[in-house]
C-alpha positions as YAML, in Angstrom:
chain: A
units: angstrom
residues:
- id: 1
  name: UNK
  ca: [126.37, 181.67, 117.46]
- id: 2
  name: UNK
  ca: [129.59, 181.49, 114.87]
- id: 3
  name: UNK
  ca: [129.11, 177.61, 115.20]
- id: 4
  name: UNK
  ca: [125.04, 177.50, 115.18]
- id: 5
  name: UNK
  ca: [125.86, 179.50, 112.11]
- id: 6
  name: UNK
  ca: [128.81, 178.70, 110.18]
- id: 7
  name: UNK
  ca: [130.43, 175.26, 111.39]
- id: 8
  name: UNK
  ca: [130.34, 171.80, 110.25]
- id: 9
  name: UNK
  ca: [126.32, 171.75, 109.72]
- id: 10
  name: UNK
  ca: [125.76, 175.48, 110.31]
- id: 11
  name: UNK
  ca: [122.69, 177.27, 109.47]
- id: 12
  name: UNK
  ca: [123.75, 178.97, 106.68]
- id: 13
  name: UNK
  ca: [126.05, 175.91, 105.73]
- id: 14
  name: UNK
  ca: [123.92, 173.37, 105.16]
- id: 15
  name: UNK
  ca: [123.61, 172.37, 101.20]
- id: 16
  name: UNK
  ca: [120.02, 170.64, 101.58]
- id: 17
  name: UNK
  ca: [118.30, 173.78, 102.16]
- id: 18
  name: UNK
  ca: [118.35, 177.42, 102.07]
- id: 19
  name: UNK
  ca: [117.43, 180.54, 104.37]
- id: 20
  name: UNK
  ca: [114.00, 180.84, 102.18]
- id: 21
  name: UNK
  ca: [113.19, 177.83, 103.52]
- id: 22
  name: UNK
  ca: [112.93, 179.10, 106.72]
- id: 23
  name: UNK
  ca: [112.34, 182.66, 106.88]
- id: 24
  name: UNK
  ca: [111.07, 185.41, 104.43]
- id: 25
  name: UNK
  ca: [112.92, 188.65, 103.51]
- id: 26
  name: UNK
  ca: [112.00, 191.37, 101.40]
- id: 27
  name: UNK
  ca: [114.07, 189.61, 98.75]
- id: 28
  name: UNK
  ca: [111.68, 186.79, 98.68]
- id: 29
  name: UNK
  ca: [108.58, 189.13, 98.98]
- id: 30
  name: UNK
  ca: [108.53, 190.78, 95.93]
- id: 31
  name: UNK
  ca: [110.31, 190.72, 92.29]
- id: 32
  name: UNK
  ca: [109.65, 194.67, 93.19]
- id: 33
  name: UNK
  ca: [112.29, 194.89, 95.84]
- id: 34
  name: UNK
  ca: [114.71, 193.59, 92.99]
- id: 35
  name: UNK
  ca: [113.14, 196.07, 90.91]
- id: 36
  name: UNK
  ca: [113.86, 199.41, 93.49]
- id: 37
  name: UNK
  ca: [117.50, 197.64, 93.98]
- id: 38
  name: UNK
  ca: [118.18, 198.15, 89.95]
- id: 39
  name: UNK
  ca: [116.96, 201.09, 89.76]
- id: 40
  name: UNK
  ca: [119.48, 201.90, 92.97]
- id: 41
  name: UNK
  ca: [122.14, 200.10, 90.31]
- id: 42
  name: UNK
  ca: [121.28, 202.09, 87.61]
- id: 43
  name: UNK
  ca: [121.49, 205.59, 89.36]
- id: 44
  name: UNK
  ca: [125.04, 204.47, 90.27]
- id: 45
  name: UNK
  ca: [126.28, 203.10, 87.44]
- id: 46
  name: UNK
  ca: [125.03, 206.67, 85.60]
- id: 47
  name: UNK
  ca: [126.72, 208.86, 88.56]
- id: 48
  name: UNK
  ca: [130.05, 206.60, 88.20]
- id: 49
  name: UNK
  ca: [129.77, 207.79, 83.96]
- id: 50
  name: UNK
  ca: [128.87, 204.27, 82.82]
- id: 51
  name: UNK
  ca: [132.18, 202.10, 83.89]
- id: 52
  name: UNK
  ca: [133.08, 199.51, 81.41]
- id: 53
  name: UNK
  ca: [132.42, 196.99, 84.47]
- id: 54
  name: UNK
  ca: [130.21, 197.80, 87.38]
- id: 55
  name: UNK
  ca: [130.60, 195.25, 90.05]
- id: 56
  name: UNK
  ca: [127.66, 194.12, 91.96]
- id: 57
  name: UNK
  ca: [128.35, 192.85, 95.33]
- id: 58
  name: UNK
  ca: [125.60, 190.71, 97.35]
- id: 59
  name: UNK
  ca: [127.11, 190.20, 101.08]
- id: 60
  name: UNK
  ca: [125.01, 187.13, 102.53]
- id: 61
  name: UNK
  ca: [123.51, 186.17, 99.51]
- id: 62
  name: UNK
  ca: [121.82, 182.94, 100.57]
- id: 63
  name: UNK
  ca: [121.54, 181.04, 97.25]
- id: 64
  name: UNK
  ca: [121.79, 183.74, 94.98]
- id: 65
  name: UNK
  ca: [118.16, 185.04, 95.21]
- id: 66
  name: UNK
  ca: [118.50, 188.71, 95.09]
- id: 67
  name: UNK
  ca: [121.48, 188.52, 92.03]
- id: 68
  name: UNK
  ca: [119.33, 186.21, 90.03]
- id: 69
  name: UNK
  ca: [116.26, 188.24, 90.37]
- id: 70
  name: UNK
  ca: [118.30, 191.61, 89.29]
- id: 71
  name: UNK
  ca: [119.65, 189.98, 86.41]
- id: 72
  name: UNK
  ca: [116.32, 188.63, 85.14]
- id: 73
  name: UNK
  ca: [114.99, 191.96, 85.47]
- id: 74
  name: UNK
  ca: [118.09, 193.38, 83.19]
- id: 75
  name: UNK
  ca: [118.68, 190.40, 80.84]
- id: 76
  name: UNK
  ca: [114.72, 190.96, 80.31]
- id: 77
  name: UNK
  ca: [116.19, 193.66, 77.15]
- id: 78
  name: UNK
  ca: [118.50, 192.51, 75.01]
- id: 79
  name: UNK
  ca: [119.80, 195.75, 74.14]
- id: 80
  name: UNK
  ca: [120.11, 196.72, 77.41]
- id: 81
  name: UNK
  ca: [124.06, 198.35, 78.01]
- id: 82
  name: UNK
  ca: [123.96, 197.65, 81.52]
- id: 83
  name: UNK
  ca: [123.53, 193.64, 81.13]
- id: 84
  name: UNK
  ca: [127.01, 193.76, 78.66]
- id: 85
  name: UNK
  ca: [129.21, 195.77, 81.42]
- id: 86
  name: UNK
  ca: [127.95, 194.24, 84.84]
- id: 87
  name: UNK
  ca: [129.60, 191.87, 86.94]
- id: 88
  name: UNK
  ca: [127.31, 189.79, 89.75]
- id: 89
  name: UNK
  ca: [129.24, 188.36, 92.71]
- id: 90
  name: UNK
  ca: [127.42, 186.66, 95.28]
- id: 91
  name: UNK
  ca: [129.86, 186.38, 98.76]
- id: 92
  name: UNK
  ca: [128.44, 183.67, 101.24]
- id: 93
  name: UNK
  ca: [129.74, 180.52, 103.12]
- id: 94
  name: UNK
  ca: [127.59, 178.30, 102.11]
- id: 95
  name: UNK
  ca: [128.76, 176.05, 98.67]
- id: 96
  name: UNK
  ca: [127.32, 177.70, 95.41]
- id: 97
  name: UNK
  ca: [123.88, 176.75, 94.70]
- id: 98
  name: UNK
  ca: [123.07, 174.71, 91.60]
- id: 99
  name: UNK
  ca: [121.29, 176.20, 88.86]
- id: 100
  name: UNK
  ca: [122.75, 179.64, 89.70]
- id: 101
  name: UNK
  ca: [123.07, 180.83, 85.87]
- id: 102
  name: UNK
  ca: [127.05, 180.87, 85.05]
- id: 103
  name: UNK
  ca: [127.89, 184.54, 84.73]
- id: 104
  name: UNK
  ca: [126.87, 185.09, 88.49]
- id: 105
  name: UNK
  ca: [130.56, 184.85, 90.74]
- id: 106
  name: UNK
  ca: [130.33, 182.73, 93.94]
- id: 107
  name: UNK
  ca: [132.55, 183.36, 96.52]
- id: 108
  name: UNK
  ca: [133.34, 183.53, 100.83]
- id: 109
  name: UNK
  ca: [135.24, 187.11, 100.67]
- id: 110
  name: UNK
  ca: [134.36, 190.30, 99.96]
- id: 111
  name: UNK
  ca: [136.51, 191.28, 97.07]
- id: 112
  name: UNK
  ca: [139.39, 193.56, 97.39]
- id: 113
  name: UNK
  ca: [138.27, 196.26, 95.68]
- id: 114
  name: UNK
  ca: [134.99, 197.14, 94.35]
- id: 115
  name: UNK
  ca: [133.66, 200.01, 91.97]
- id: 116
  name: UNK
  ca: [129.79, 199.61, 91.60]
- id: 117
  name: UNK
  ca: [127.36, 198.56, 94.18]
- id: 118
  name: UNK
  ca: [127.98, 196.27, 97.63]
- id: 119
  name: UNK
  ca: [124.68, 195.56, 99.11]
- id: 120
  name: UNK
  ca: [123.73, 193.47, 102.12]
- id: 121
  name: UNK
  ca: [120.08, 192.62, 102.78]
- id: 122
  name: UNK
  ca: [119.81, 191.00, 106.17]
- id: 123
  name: UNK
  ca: [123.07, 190.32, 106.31]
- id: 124
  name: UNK
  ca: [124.59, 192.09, 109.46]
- id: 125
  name: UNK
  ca: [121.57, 190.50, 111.75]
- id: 126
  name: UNK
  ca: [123.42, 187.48, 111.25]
- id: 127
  name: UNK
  ca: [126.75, 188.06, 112.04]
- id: 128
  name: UNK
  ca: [127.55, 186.50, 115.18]
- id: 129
  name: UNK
  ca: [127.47, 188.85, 118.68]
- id: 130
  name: UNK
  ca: [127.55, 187.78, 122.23]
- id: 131
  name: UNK
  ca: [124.73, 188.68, 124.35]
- id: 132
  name: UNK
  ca: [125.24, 190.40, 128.03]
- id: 133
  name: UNK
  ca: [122.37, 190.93, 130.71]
- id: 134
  name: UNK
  ca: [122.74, 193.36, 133.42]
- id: 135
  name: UNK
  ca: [122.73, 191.91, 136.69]
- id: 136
  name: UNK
  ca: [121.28, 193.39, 140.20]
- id: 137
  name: UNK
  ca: [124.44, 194.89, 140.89]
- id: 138
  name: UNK
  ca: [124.57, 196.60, 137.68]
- id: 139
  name: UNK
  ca: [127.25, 194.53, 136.04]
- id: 140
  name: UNK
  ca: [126.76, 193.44, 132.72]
- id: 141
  name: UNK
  ca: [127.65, 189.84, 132.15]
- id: 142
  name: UNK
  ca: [128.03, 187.75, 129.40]
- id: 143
  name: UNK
  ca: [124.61, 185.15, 128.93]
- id: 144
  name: UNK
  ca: [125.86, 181.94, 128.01]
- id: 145
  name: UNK
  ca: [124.39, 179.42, 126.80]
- id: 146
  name: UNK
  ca: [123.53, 175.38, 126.23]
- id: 147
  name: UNK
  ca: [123.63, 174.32, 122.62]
- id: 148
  name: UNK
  ca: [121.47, 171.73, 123.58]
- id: 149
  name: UNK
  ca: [118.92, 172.73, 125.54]
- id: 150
  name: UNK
  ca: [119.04, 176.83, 124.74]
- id: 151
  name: UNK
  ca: [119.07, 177.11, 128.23]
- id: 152
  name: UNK
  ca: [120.64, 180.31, 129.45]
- id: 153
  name: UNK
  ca: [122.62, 181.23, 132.76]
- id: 154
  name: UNK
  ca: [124.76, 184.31, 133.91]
- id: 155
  name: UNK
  ca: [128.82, 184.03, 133.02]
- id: 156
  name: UNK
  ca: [131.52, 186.08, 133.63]
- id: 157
  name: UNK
  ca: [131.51, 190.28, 133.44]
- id: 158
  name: UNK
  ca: [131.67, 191.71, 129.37]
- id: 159
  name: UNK
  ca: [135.33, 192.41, 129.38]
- id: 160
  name: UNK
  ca: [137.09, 195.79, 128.25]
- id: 161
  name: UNK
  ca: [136.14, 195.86, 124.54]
- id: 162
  name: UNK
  ca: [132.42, 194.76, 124.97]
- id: 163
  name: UNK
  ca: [132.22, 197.70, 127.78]
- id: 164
  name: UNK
  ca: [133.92, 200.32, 125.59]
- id: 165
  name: UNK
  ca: [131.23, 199.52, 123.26]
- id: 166
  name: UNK
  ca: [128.22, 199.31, 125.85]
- id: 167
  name: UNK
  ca: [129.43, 202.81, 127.33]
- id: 168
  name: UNK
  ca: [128.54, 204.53, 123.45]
- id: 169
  name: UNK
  ca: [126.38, 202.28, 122.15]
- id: 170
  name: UNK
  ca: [124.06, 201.05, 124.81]
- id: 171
  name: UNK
  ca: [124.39, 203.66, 128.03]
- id: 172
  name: UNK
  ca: [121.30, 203.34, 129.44]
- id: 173
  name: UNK
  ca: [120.90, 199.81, 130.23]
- id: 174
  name: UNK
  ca: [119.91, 198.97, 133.69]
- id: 175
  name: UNK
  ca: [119.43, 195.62, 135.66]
- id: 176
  name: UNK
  ca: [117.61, 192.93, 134.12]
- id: 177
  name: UNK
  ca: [118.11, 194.68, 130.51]
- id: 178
  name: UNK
  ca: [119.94, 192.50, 127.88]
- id: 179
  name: UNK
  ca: [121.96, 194.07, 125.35]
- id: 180
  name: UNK
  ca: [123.49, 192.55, 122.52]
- id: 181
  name: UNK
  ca: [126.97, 193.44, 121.58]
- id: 182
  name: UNK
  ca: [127.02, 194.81, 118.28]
- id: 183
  name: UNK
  ca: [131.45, 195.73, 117.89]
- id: 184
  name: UNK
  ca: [131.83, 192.48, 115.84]
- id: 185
  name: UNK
  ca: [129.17, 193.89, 113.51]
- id: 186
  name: UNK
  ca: [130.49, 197.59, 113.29]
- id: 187
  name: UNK
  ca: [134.16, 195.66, 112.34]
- id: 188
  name: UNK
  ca: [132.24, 193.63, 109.70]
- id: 189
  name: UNK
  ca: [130.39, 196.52, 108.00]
- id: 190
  name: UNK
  ca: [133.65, 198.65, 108.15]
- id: 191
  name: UNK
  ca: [135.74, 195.82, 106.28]
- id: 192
  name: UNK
  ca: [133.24, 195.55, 103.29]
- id: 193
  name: UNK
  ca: [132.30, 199.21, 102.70]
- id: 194
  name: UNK
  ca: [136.25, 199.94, 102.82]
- id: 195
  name: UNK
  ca: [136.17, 197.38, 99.86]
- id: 196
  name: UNK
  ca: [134.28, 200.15, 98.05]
- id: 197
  name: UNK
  ca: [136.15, 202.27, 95.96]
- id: 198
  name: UNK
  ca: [133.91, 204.32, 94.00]
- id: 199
  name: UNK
  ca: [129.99, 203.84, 94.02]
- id: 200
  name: UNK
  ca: [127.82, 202.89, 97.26]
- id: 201
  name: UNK
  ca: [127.48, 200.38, 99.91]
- id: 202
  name: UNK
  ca: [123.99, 199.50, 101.58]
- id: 203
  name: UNK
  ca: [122.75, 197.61, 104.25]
- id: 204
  name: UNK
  ca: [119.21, 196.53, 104.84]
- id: 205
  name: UNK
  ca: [118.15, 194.83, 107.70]
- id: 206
  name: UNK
  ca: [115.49, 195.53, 110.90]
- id: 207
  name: UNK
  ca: [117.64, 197.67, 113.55]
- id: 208
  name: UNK
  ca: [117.53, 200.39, 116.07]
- id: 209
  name: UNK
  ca: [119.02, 203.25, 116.99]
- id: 210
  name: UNK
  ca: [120.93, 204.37, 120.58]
- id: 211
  name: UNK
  ca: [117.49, 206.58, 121.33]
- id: 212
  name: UNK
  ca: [115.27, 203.50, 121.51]
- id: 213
  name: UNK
  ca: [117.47, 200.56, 122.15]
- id: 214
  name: UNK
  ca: [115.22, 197.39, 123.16]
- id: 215
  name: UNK
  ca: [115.54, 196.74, 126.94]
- id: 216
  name: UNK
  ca: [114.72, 193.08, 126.52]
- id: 217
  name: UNK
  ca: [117.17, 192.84, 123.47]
- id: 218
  name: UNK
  ca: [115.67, 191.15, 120.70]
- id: 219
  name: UNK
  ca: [118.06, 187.85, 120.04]
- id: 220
  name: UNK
  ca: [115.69, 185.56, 118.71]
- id: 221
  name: UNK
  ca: [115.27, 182.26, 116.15]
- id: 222
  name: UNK
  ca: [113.72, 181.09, 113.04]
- id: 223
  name: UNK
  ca: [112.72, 177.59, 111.82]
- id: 224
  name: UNK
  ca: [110.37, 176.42, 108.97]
- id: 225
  name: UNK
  ca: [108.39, 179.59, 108.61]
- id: 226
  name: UNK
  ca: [108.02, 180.06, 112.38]
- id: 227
  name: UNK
  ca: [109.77, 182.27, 114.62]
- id: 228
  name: UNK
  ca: [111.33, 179.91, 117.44]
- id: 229
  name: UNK
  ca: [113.76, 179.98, 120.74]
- id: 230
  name: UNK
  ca: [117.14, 180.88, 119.35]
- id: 231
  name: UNK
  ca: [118.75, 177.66, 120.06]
- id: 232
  name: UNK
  ca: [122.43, 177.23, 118.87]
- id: 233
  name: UNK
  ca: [122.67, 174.00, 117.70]
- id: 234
  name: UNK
  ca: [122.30, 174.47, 113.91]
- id: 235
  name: UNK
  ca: [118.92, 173.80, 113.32]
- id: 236
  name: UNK
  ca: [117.67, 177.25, 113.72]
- id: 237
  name: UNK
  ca: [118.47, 180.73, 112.41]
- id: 238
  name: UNK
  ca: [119.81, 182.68, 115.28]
- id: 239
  name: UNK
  ca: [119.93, 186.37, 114.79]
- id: 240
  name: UNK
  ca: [119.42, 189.92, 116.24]
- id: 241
  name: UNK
  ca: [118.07, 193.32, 115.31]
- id: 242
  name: UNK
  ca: [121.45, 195.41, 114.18]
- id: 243
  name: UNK
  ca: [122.54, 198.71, 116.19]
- id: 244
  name: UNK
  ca: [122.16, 200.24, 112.95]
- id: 245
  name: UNK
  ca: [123.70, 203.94, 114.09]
- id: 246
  name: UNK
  ca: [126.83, 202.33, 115.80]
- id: 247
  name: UNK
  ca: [127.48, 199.93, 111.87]
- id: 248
  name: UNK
  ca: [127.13, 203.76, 110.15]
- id: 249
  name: UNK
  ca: [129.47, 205.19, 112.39]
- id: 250
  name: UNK
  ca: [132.11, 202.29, 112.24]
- id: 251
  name: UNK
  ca: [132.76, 202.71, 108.51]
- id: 252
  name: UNK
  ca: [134.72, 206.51, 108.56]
- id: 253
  name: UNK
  ca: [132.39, 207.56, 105.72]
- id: 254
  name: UNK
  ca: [129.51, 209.57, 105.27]
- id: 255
  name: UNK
  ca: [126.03, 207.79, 105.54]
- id: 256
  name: UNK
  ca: [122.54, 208.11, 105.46]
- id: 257
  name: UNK
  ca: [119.86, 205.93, 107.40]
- id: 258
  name: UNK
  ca: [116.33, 205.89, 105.98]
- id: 259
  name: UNK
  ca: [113.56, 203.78, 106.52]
- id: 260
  name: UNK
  ca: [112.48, 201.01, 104.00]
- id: 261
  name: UNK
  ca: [109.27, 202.49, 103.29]
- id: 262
  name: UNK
  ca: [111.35, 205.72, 102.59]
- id: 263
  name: UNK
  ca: [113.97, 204.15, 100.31]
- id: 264
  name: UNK
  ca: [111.51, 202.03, 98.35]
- id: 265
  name: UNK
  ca: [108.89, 204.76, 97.43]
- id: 266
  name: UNK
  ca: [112.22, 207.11, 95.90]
- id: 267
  name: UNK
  ca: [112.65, 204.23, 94.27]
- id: 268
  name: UNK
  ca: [109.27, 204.37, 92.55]
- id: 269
  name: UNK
  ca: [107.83, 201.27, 94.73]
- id: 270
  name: UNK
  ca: [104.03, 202.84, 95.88]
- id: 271
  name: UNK
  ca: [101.48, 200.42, 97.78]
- id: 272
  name: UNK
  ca: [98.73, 202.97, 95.97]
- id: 273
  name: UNK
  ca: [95.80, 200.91, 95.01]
- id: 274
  name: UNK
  ca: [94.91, 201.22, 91.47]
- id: 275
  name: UNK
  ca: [91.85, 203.63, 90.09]
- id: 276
  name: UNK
  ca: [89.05, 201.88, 90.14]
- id: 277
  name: UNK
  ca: [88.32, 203.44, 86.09]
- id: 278
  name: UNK
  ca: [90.91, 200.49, 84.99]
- id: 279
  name: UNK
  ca: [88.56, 197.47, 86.40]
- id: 280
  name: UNK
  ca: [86.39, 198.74, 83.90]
- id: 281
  name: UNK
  ca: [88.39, 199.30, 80.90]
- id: 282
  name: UNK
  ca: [90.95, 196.96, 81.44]
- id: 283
  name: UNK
  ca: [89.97, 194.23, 84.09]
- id: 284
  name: UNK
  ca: [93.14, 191.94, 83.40]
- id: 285
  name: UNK
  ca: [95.67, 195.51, 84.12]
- id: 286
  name: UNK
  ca: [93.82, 196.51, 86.91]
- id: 287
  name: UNK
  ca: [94.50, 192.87, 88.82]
- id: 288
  name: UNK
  ca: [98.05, 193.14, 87.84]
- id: 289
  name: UNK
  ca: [98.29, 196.60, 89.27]
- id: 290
  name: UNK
  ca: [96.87, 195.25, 92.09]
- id: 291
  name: UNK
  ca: [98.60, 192.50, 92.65]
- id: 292
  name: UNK
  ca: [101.71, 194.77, 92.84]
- id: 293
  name: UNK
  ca: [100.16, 197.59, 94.99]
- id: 294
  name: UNK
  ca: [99.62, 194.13, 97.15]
- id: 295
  name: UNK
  ca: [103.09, 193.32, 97.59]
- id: 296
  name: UNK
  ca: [104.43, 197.15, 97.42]
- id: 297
  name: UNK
  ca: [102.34, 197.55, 100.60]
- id: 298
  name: UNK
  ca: [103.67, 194.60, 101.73]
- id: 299
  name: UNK
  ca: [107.66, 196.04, 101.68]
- id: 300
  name: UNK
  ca: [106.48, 199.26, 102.63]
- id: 301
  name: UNK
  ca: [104.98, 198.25, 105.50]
- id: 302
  name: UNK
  ca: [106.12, 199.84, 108.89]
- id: 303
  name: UNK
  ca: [104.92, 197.42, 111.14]
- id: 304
  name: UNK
  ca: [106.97, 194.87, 109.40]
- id: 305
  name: UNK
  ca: [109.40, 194.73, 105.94]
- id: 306
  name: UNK
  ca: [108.91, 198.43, 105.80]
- id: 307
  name: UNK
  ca: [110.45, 199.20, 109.38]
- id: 308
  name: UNK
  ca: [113.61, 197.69, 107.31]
- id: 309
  name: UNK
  ca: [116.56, 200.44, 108.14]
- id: 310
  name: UNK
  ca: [118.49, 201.22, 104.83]
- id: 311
  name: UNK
  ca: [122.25, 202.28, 105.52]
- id: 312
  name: UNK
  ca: [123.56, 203.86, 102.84]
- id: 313
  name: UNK
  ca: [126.93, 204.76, 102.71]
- id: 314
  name: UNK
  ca: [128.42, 206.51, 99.23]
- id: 315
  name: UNK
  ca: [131.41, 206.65, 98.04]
- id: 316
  name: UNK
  ca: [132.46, 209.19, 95.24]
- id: 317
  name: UNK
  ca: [129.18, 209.62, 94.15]
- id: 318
  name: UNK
  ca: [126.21, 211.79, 94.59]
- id: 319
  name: UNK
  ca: [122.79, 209.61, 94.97]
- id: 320
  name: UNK
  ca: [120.79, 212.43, 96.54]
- id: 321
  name: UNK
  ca: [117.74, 212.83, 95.06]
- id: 322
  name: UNK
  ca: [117.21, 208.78, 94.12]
- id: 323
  name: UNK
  ca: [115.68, 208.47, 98.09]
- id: 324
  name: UNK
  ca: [114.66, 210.69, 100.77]
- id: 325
  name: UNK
  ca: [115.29, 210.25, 104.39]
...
């Protein structure tokens, strides 16, 4: 999966093309989600007392979608404080894209030390895991796998680390039920929220929690639109759902895990349909407020962007009150 991913002709390495071009996030949905994210930005950078820099940190930022959308959306008033004092920094693998505009950072780490906002928006899905299936004897052993071909056989037992991990994480597995490892993940998370030294960290990505883990596991692939075999030889998007309860835990700080739908309506995004009286008085405002009711309902969704998890994680600040669990 680190190969598929992030070798010589990786995924997520490849200059040609982008993730967009393959799969569509929440970040590509909607301008709104953008929107609910500054708003996030904002509440911080008031609770932090208005820092003369507030760092913006996008983990996984493809080619710079999600910064360059949130600094439209700020640059979009000139008078606007905010745009002076804050500092974009998009942290990926890949090259930096062309056209990103200059003021946007591009680099692989994670910065040292961050006061502001670190987000990651299906970012953890693709950090690399190995997969384990429990046999008929009830050992759990590692899947391998051809790059090839994708096909799969049966290796050796998970050693000591992996089963420390199944024992809290996954418990009740039983034969035939795959489980995907999630300790390089929880290591991952831990590193960049310890980054943070004042303001939050957040994670967004589709998940599940210990009380409903899939049995089948849910490893899986993603090629020009479609959703495809996860084959690992860098053509295709390989990724899993994240143990999102066992990432919270990992970090040593105090978190919160709320739904996407949640999170985005305290953030003031609302799939409402607009009153009818504005067709009448103003036909061109009422298909603009339905056009965005359209793609609100769209992120809110549960059944798909909405079933997002949002781990939120804060760090000498108090954002209760901005969303509800």
């Amino acid at each position: 999966m680190t190969g598929a991913l992030y070798g010589p002709g990786g995924f997520f390495t490849r200059a040609a093309e982008g993730p967009a071009d393959h799969f569509r996030t929440s970040v590509h949905a909607s301008p709104l989600f953008a929107g609910a994210l500054l708003r996030l930005i904002r509440n911080v950078d008031i609770a932090l007392g208005r820092p003369s820099a507030l760092d913006v940190i996008d983990v996984g930022a493809g080619r710079g979608e999600l910064l360059a959308a949130v600094r439209a959306l700020l640059h979009a008033d000139p008078a606007d404080d905010l745009a002076r004092r804050i500092r974009f920094t998009g942290v990926e693998v890949a090259a930096r894209p062309a056209g990103l505009p200059g003021d946007i950072r591009w680099r692989r780490y994670v910065p040292e030390q961050v006061t502001g906002v670190l987000l990651a928006t299906e970012w953890l899905d693709n950090v690399p895991l190995d997969v384990a299936e429990v046999d008929p004897a009830g050992r759990a052993r590692r899947v391998l796998v051809d790059p090839g071909t994708g096909q799969e056989t049966l290796g050796p037992d998970v050693d000591a680390a992996d089963r420390f991990w199944l024992t809290r994480w996954w418990p009740a597995a039983r034969p035939g039920d795959r489980i995907e490892i999630g300790w390089p993940r929880d290591a991952a998370w831990a590193d960049a929220v310890a980054a943070v030294r004042r303001g939050c960290a957040l994670a967004v990505d589709y998940g599940h929690v210990r009380a409903a883990r899939p049995a089948l596991g849910t490893l899986t692939g993603y090629r020009d639109g479609r959703q495809v075999p996860p084959r690992p030889d860098g053509s295709t998007d390989v990724t899993a759902h994240v143990a999102v309860d066992s990432a919270a835990a990992a970090t040593g700080t105090a978190y919160r895990i709320i739904s996407q739908r949640a999170a985005l309506r305290g953030l003031g995004v609302d799939g409402g349909r607009p009153p009818l009286d504005l067709a009448r008085t103003d036909p061109a405002a009422y298909l603009r407020a339905l056009s965005s009711a359209g793609a609100a309902a769209e992120l809110t969704d549960p059944a798909g962007l909405g079933g997002h998890w949002w781990l939120l994680h804060e760090v000498g600040v108090d954002l209760r009150g901005t969303m509800q669990a």
